[in-house]
KEDREN-665648 format. One record per residue (C-alpha): z, x, y; residue in three letters. Coordinates in steps of 0.25 Angstrom, whole numbers. Each point is the difference from the previous one (the first is absolute). Layout:
REM residues N
     c3     c1     c2  resn
      Z      X      Y   ala
...
END
This chain:
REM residues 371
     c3     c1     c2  resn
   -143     19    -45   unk
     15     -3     -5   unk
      6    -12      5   unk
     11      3      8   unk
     15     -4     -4   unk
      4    -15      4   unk
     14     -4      2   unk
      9    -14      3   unk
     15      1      6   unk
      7    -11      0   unk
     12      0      9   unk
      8    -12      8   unk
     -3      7     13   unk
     -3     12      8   unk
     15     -1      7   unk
      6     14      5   unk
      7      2    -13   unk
      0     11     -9   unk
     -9     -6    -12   unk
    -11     -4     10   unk
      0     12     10   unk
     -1      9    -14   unk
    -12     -9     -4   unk
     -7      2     12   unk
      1     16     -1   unk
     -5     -2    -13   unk
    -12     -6      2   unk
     -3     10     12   unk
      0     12    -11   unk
     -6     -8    -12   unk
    -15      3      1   unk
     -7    -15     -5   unk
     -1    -15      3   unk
     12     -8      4   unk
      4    -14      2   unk
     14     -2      5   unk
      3    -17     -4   unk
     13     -4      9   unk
      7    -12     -4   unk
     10     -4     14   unk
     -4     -4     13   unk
      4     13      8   unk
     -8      4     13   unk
      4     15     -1   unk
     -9      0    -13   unk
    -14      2      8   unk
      5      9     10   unk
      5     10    -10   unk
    -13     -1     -9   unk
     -7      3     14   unk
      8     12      3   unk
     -4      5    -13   unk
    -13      1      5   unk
     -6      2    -17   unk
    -16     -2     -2   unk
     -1     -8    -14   unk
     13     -6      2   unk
      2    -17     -1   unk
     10     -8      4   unk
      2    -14     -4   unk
     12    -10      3   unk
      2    -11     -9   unk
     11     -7      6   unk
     -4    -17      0   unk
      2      1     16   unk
    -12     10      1   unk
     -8     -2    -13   unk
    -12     -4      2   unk
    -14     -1    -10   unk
     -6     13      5   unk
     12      8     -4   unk
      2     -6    -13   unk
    -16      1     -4   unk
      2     16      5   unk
     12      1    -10   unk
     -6     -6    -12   unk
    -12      7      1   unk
      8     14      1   unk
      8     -3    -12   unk
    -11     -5     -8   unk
     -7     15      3   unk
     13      7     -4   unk
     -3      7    -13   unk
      9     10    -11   unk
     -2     12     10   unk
      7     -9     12   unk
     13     -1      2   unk
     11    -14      6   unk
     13      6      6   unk
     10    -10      2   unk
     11      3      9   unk
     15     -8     -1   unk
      3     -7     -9   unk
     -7    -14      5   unk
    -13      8      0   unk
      1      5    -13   unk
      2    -18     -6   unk
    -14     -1      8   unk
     -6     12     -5   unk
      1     -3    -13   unk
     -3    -14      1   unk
    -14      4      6   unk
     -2     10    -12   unk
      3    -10    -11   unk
     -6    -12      5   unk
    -13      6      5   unk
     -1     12    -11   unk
     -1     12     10   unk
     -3     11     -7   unk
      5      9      9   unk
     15      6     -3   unk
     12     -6      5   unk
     11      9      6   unk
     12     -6      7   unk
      8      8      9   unk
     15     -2      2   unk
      6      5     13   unk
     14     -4      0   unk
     13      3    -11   unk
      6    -15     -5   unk
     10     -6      9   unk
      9    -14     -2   unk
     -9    -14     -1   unk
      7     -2     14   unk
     -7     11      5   unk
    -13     -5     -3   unk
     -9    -12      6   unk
     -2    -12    -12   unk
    -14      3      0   unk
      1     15     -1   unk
     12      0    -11   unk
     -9    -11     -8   unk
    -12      8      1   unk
      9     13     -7   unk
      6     -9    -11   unk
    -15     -7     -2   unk
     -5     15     -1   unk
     12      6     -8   unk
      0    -12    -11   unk
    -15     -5     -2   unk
    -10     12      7   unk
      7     13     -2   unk
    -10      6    -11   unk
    -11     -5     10   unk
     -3     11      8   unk
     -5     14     -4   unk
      9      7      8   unk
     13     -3      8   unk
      2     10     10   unk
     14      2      7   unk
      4      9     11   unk
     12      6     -5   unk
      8      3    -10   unk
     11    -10      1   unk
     -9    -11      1   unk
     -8      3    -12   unk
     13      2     -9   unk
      6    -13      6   unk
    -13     -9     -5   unk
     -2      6    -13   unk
     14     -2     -2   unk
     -3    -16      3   unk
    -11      0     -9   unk
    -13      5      7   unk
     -9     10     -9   unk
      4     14     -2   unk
    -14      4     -4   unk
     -5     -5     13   unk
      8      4      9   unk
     -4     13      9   unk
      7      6     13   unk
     -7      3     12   unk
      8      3     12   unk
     -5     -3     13   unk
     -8      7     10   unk
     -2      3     12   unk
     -6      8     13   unk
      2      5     15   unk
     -5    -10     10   unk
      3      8     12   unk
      1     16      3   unk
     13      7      1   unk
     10     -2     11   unk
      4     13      5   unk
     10     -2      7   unk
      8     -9     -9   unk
      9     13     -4   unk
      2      3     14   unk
      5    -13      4   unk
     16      1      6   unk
      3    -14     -7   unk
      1     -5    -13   unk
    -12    -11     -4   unk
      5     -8    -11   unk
    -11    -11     -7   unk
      2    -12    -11   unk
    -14     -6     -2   unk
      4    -14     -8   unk
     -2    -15      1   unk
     14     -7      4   unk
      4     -5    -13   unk
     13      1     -7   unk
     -7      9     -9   unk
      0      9      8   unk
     14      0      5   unk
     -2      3     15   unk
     15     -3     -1   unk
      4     12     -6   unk
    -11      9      9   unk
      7     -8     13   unk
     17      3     -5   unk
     -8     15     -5   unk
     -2      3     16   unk
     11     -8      5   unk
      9     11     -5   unk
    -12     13      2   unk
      0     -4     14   unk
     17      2      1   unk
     -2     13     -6   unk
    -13      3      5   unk
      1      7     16   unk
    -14      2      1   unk
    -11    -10      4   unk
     -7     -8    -11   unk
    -11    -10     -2   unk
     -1     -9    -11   unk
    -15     -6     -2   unk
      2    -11     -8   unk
    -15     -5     -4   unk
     -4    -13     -9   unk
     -4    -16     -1   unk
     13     -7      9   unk
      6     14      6   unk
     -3     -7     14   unk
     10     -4     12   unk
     -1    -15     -4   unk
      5      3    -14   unk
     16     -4      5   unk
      7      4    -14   unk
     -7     14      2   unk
      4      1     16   unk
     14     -5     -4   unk
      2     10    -10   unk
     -5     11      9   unk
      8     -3     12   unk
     13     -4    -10   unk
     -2     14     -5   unk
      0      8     14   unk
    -13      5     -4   unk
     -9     -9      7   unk
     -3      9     12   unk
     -5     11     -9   unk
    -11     -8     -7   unk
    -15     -2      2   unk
     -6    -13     -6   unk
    -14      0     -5   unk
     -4    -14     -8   unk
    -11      3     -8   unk
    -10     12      1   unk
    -12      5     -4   unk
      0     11    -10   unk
     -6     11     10   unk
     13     -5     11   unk
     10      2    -11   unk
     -6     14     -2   unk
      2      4     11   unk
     14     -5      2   unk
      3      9    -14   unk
     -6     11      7   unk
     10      0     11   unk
     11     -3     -9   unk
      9     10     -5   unk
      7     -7    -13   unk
     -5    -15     -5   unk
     11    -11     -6   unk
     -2    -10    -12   unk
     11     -7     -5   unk
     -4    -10     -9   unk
      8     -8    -11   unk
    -12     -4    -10   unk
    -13     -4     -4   unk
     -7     15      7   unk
     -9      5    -11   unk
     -6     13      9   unk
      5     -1     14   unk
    -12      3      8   unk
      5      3     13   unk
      8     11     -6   unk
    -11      8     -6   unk
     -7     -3     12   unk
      9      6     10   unk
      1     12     -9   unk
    -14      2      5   unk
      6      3     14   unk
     11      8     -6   unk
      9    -11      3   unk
     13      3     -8   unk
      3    -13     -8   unk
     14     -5     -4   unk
     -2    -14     -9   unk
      6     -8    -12   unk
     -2      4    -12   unk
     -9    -13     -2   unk
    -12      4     -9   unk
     -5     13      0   unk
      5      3     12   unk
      6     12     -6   unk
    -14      5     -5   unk
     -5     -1     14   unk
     10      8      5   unk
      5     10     -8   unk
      7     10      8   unk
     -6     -2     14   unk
     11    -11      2   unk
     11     -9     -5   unk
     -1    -12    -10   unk
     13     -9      1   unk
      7     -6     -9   unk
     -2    -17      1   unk
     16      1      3   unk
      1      9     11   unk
      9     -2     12   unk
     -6      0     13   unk
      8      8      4   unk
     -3     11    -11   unk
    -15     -2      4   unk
      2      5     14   unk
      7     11     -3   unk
    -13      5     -9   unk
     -7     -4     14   unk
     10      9      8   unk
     -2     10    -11   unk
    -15      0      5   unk
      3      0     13   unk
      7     10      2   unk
    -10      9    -10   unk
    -11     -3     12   unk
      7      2     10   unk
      8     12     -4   unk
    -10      7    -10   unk
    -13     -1      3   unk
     -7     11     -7   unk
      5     -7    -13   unk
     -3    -14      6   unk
    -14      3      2   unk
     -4      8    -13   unk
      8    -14     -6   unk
    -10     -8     10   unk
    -12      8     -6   unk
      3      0    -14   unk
      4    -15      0   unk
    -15     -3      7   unk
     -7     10    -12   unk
      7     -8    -11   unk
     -5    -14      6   unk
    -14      6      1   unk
     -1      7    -13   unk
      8    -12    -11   unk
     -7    -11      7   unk
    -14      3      4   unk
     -9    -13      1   unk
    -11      6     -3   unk
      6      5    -15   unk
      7    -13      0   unk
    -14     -7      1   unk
     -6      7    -11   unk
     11     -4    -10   unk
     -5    -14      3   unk
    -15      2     -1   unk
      2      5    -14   unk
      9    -11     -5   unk
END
């Protein structure tokens, strides 16, 4: 009887972000053995590893608050069994310094491959220990690994140009999968259901988003809700609520805090067009590719390969954009749902079939299990 396949990621943590949510849905449709190693003391951790509800799945946090001899003996002894026919995936950049220390100083055999998730960004933008662990990677392990996978483009050019190896360097986009059955009366809906699923952070300029509807709802006669979902979108948040009530739009928003990936599903199912507006740093904006799922429409930055993602089932922007030019694309939108709904639909439908079809899991998967 074969052995079966063995693998060990390495991630900081199991957070609603789009490199751990990605992880997750790849170990669901990767046939083997896996243990998932978390490095920072989250509580979310356990409960999403739960929800995954995988046989032959372990999970182990090394953080010094919850370490403990059991855990560490279950890791050694995992690692040690690891052999050429294995694979360690490293995920951030963080990740990637521990998983190659682990394969150099304890001889696994089994290959190395890092998996980069994000295009470079200024030093300011990173933590100290995330930017030392690129330029510890980038200077003295970068011919370590066997592969280095990168989820776009743009990320893959900008770290080659800084020196990480051509000839290791793959691209495998991200995929991804329905969590919940279609919402049949999302094209019948008489309002417009707008949706920005994103972590408050300057990165992802809910500035812009907030001046955006300030001047859509002046133009805009209709009724619209804004969902605005993500770590810190809450009432308690004051710069947020400021901004929404400075902007005359707080009326016409729906905070959410953080969700679980079958709630924010369902939330793109009921949502006629979703908004990214990010200045940097996105590598493969999840949440756009995901709402396409739904046959969201999606208007985002041209950040990444956002404009891959899209392709002509909605609008990339240019990083210089007005606000006032971005609501009038919205209004261009609008009015196409409102006004022309045979054309609106069949755009609906064909945005949905694209999604499915480019960015299948389960074909993604496979690319995985035959590095």
């Amino acid at each position: 009887m074969s052995r079966i396949k063995r693998y060990l990621h390495i991630i900081p943590s199991l957070r609603y972000g789009g490199a751990e949510s990605f992880l997750l849905r790849l170990v669901d449709n990767l046939e083997g053995i896996h243990l998932i190693l978390t490095l920072k003391d989250s509580s979310i951790d356990e409960i999403r590893v739960k929800e995954l509800n995988k046989k032959n799945l372990i999970y182990l946090n090394l953080n010094l608050k919850r370490v403990t001899f059991k855990k560490i003996k279950i890791f050694f002894k995992y690692i040690f069994e690891l052999n050429k026919k294995d694979r360690i995936f490293s995920w951030l950049y963080i990740s990637d310094l521990l998983a190659t220390f682990i394969k150099v100083v304890f001889r696994i055999k089994a290959p190395l491959i890092w998996n980069v998730r994000n295009t470079l960004v200024n030093k300011k933008d990173y933590s100290f220990f995330t930017y030392l662990s690129y330029i510890v990677c980038l200077k003295l392990f970068k011919n370590i690994p066997d592969k280095i996978v990168f989820n776009s483009k743009k990320a893959m050019d900008q770290h080659i140009s800084k020196g990480y190896p051509l000839n290791k360097s793959i691209i495998i986009y991200n995929g991804f999968q329905k969590l919940i059955k279609e919402n049949p009366s999302k094209l019948k809906k008489k309002f417009l259901n707008l949706i920005c699923v994103a972590r408050y952070h300057p990165q992802k300029n809910h500035s812009l988003l907030i001046r955006t509807l300030s001047y859509f709802k002046k133009k805009y006669k209709r009724k619209f809700v804004l969902h605005l979902v993500g770590e810190n979108i809450e009432l308690k948040n004051k710069e947020l609520t400021n901004l929404l009530k400075s902007n005359q739009i707080f009326d016409s928003v729906k905070l959410y805090g953080t969700l679980s990936p079958i709630e924010v599903h369902k939330l793109f199912a009921i949502s006629d067009i979703s908004l990214l507006f990010s200045k940097f740093g996105e590598s493969f904006p999840n949440v756009i590719a995901e709402s396409m799922l739904y046959g969201t429409i999606p208007i985002c930055t041209e950040v990444g390969d956002a404009r891959y993602i899209i392709s002509n089932f909605g609008e990339t922007l240019s990083l210089d954009i007005s606000p006032e030019e971005i609501s009038e694309i919205i209004l261009k939108y609008a009015n196409l749902k409102n006004y022309s709904s045979e054309i609106w639909i069949q755009k609906v439908n064909s945005c949905k079939d694209f999604s499915l079809n480019r960015f299948n899991i389960k074909n993604i998967a496979s690319k995985f299990n035959d590095l």
